[in-house]
N, C-alpha and C positions, 0 to 999 in steps of 0.2 A: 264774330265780327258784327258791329252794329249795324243797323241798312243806313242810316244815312253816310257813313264814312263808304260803303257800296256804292250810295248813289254818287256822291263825291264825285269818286274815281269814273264809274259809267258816264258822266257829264265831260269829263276829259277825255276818253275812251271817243262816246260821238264828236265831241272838236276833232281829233287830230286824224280818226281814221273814218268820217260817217258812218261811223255803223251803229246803226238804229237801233237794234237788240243789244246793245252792250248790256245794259241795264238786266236782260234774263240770263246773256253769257257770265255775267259778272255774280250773280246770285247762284248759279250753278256750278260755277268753281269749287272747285275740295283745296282753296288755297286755304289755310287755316291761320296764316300772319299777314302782317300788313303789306310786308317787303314781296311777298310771293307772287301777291294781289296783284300789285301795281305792275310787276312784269309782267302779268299776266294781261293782263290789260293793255300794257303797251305794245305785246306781241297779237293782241286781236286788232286792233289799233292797226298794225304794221301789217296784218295782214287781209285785212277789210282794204286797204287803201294801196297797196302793191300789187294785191295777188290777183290772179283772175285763175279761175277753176276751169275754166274751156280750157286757155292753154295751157295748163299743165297736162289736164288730160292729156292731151291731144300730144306731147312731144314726152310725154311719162314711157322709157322703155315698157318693154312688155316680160322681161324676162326678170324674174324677183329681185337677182343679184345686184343688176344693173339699176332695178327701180331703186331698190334701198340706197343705192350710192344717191341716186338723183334726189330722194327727197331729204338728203342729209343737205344737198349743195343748196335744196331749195328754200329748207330752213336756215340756213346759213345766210340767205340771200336776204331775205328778211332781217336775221339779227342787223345783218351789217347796212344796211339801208335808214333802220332806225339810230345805230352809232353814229352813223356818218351825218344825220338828221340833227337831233339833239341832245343835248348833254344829258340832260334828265332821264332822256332812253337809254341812252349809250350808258348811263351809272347803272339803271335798273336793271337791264340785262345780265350787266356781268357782274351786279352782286348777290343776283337772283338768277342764276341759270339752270334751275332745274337741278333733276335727280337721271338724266339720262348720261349716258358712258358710249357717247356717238364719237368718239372720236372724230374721224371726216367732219363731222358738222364744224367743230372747231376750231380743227385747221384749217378749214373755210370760211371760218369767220374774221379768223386770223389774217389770211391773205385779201379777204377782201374789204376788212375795214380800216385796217393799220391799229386795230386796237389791239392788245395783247388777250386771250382768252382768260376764265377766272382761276384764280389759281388751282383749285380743285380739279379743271378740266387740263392744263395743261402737259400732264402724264400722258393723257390717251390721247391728246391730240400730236406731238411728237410721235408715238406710238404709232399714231397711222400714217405720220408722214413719212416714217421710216422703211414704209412699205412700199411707197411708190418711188416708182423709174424719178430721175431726172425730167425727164420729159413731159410726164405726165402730171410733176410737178409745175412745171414752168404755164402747162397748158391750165391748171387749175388759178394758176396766179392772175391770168390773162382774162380770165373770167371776168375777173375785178370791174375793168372797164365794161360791161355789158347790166352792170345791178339795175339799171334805170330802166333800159328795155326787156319785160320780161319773154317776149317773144325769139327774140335771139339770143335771150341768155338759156330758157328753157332749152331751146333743140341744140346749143355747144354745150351743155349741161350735161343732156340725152346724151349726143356724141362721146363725150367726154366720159361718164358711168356704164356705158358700153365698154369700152377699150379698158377703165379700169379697174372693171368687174372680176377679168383675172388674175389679178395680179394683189388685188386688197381681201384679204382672209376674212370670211366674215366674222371671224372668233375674235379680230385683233382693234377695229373702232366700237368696239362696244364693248369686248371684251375687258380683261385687265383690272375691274370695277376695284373702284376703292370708295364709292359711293354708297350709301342708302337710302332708300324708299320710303315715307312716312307712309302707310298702307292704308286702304282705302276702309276693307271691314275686318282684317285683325283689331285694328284698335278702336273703341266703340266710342261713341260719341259722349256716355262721362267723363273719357277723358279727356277728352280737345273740351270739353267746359272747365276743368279744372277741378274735380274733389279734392279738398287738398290733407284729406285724414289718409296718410300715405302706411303702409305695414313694412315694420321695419326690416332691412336686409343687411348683412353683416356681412363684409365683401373684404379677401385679404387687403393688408396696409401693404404697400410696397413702400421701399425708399426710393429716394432721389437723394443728387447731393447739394450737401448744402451749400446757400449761397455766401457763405463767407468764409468757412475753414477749407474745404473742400470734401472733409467729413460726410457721413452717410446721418439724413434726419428723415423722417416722415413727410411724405407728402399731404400737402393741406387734405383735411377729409372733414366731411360736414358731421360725423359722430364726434370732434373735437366741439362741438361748437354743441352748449347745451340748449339753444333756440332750436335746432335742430329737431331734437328727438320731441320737443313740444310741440312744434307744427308738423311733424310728418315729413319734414322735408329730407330727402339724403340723396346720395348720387347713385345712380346703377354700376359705375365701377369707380376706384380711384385710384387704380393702377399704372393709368397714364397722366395723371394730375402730377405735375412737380413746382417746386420752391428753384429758383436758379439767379444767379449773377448777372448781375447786366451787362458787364464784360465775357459773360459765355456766351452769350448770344450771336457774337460776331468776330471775326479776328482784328485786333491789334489794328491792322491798316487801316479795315472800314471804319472803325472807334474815332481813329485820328482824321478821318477825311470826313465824317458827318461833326464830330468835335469844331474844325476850322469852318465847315459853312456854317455851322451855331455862332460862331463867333465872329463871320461877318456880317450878321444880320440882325434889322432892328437896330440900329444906336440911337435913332430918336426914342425906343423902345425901352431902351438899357437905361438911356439919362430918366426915365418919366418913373422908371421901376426903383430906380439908384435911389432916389432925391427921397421915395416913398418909404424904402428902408432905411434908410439915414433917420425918417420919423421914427421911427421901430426902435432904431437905437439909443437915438437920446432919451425913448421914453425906459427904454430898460437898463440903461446907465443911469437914471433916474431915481430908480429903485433900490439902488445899489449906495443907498445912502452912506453917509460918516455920522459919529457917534461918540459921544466922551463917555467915560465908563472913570467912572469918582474914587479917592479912599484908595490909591494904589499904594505900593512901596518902591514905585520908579515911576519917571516919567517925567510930565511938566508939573513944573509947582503952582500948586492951585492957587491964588491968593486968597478964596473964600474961605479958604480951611486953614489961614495963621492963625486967626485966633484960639477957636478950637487943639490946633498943635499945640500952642503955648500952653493954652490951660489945662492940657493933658499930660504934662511933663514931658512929651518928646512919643506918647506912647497913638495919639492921632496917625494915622497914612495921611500926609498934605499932599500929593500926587494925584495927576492926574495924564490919561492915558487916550487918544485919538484911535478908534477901531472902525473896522468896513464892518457898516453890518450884511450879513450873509443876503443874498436873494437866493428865492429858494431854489432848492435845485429842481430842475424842469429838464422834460425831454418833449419834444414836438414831432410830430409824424405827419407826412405829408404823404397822405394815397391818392396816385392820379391814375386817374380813367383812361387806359392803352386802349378802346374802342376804335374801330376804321371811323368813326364819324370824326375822329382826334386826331385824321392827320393831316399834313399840311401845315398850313400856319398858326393852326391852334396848338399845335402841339411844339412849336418851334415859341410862341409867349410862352408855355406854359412850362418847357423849360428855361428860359431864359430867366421869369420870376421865382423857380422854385432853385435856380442858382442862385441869384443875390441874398434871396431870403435865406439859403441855409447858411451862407458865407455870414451876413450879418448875425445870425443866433449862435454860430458859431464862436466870432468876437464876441460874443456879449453872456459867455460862459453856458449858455444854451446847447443841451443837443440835439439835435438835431437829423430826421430817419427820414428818408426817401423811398417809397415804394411803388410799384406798378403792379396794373393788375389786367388780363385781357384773355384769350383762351388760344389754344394750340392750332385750331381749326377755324373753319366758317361751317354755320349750320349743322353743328353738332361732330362728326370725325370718329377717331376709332369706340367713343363707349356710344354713341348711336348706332355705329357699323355690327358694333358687337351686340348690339340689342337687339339690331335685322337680324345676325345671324341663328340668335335665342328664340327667330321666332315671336318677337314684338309681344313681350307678354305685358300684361296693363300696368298701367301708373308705375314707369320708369325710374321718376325720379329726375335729374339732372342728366342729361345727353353729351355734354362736352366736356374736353379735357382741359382742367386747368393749367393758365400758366402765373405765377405771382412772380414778381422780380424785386428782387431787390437793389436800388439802384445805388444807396447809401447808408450803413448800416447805420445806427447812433454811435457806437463808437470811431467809427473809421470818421479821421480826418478831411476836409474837403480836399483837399491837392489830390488823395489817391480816388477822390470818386468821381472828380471832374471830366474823366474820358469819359465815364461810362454815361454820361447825359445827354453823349453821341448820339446815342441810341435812341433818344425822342424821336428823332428827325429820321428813324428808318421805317417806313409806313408801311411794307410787306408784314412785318411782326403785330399793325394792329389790328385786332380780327373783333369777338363777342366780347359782352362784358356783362360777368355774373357777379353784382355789388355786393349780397350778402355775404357769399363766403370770403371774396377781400377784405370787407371791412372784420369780420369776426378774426381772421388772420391777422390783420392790423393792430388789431385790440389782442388779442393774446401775447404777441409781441412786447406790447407797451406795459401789459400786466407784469411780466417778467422783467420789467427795467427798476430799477433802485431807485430812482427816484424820487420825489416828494411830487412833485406835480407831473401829469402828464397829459398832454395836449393832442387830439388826432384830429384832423380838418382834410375832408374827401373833394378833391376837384371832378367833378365830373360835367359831362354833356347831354345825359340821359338818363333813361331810368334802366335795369336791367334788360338785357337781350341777348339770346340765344333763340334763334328760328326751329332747331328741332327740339329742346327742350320746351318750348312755347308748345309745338305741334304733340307732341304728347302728354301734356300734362295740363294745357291751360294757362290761359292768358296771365292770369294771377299770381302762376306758381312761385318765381323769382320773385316780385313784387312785395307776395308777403312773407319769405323769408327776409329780405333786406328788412321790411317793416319790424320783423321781429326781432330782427338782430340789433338795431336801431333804440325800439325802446328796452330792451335788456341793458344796453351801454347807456343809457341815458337816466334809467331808474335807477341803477342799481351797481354800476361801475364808478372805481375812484377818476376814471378818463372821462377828461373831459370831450364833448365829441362836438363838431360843428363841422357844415357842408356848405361849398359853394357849386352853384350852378350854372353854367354856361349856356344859355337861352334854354333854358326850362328849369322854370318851378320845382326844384325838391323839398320844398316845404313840407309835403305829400306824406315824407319819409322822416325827414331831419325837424325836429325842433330850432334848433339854432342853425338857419338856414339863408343863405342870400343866392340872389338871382343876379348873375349877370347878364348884357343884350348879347354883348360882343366877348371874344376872348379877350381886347384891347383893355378890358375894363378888372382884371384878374389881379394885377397890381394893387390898385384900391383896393381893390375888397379883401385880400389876404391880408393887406395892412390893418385894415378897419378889423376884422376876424383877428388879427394875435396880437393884437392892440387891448381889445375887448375881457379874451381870454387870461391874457397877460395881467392885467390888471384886475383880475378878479380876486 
């Protein structure tokens, strides 16, 4: 990580917490992403500016058991002082919470901030609450009210890790891990720089089912993807990577309850997107010109052709015949970025536009494929878990599990895919987002379609991110497979390919690329993009 994005965050670090050494704390960090940094930062921050080290001393039991409960409450007290603070902390914490399995800590954090713990901690933190009394619940809750003063929050703290010392196993808040560790000197520091000449590893294919018959296919794997084996790049396992239905994701009722709040919202939204694809249409009904075709033996009588018939003895065609001439047949692929950065109301435009659009290429004899793309986990999950337990041997590869969705296939109808757009609006589902192997997924898709023309245009908000694949492989890693995946499709495929980007420049990546400020602006620019393509 460069020093000046270091000193960046150090200069925010002394505003909110004064602490004068942020700047050697901050260069001393083993954070190795940007996301880790920043929590980290805001927990010395939170802890320069709350904490005082006499009185912990000073009301810190003395008996292990008890302490370790007390420094879980003590860190807890902190997180939830910085949530309850600002929103900027309160995001960085819980989307950055570490590699610790403290249980206590979190359902302490829990109770004392009203924020919900990260999803990954939530297992162990139920887990330890399952352990305690009634009472000793209620007395943890109570806590709450004391975060301000650390002085009597310290000694009901003490109090409190006393009494609950026997009763909470020490195997069961820490235990249970479903966690892993990026380690400090198993993994060397070529590789948190990124070499990216990787040695190939040949790892069983599992299935998944598929997302449209219910049939058994292959789960995406980067040995499908001939960019791949040229950069080095592959995943350490793909056994938990699957292809799935957008409609598997959730039952029926949440489908239809995230469906109606889609479609109460936004109608200044819906008229500004309508009116844009309405342009869409008239220019590809445009296309779809009429035609005389001469010299028939039915049809309308030409009158340029009596003379000719007469002086032919009757043996002239004088007919003439009105035909559509063809447009060609075209299929269009939309992959959107299921990123956490995409939820919210970005991801509520960005289905709302990728409805009218498919609806309109669908009247307009187009078809039209719908795809998501975003990972199963936060910060890598069971193929990092499964790398800790290998033992962290060097240049991993890819750390998380995928997940690709398909939300509409090209052939399925919109009426039957309209539930499934429910599903933008569920923000639990959107986690990392690794672009190359989506889009190379996307494009093999489209290879396989009949078509004459075939169209893929990637909505995203970022460039790739997975925080443990980043941590063992280097900044670079995903970057330049996307890069290569990119110009493979762009040299050398009959797909045509084009990106928009949602506040950041993917130019970087895509050739035929546009920038939007806001998601408000995703309308235009899709129009201007299959406008552009269309008429090529």
């Amino acid at each position: 990580m460069n020093s000046r994005t270091i000193e960046a965050i150090a200069a925010c670090t002394r505003t909110l917490g004064q602490a004068p050494d942020a700047d050697a704390d901050l260069f001393a960090s083993d954070a190795v992403t940007l996301g880790p940094l920043r929590a980290h930062a805001d927990r010395l921050a939170l802890r320069t500016r709350f904490h005082d080290d006499t009185v912990d001393a000073t009301c810190r039991p003395a008996e292990a058991a008890a302490a370790s409960l007390y420094d879980s409450l003590s860190r807890a007290r902190l997180d939830a002082l910085g949530a309850r603070w600002l929103q900027g902390i309160r995001e960085n914490l819980v989307q950055f919470p570490g590699v610790d399995q403290d249980g206590l800590r979190w359902l302490a954090f829990e109770r004392f901030s009203g924020v919900a713990s990260p999803a990954e901690k939530r297992e162990i933190a139920q887990l330890a609450g399952a352990t305690l009394s009634p009472p000793l619940l209620g007395a943890l809750a109570a806590l709450a009210d004391l975060l301000e003063d650390q002085r009597r929050f310290a000694a009901e703290a003490a109090a409190w890790a006393v009494a609950a010392s026997g009763q909470v196993p020490t195997d069961v808040p820490r235990g249970a891990t479903r966690g892993f560790a990026i380690p400090d000197t198993p993994v060397g520091a070529d590789i948190r720089r990124g070499r990216y000449a990787l040695p190939g590893r040949t790892r069983p294919r599992e299935a998944t089912q598929d997302s449209e018959s219910g049939s058994h296919t292959e789960a995406p794997r980067p040995d499908d993807d001939p960019v791949a084996a040229l950069l080095g790049y592959r995943a350490y396992t793909t056994a938990f990577d699957r292809i799935v239905n957008a409609t598997a994701l959730a039952s029926r009722e949440e489908l239809e309850r995230l469906r109606l709040a889609l479609d109460a919202d936004f109608s200044q939204v819906r008229s500004l997107v309508s009116r844009l694809a309405k342009r869409l249409m008239r220019v590809l009904m445009a296309k779809q010109t009429r035609e005389w075709r001469f010299d028939q033996d039915d049809g309308f009588l030409d009158p340029s052709r009596l003379p000719v018939f007469v002086a032919s003895g009757g043996a002239a065609r004088p007919f003439k015949q009105e035909f559509e001439s063809p447009f060609p047949s075209t299929v269009v692929s939309l992959l959107i970025d299921h990123s956490g950065s995409m939820a919210g109301r970005p991801m509520k435009i960005a289905a709302l536009t990728v409805e009218i659009f498919a609806r309109v290429l669908e009247r307009c004899g187009v078809k039209c494929e719908v795809l998501g793309f975003t990972t199963q986990e936060w910060d890598g999950g069971e193929p990092a878990r499964q790398w800790a337990a290998d033992g962290y041997p060097p240049e991993p590869g890819r750390l998380n599990a995928l997940e690709h969705i398909v939300i509409k296939a090209a052939d399925t109808p919109w009426r039957r895919a309209r539930l499934a757009l429910g599903l933008f609006l569920r923000d639990e589902m959107l986690k990392e987002n690794i672009d190359g192997e989506a889009l190379a997924w996307a494009h093999r898709r489209l290879l396989a379609r009949p078509e004459q023309r075939r169209i893929l245009v990637v909505i995203s908000d970022g460039t790739p991110m997975d925080e443990a694949t980043f941590a063992a492989n280097g900044f670079d890693y995903l970057d330049g497979h996307l890069l290569g995946v990119v110009r493979h499709i762009e040299r050398g495929s009959p797909v045509k390919l084009a990106a928009i980007g949602i506040g950041v420049d993917v130019s970087q990546f895509y050739s035929n690329a546009t920038r939007i400020s806001k998601i408000d602006d995703l309308g235009p620019a899709l129009t201007a993009k299959l406008l552009g393509l269309l008429s090529e």
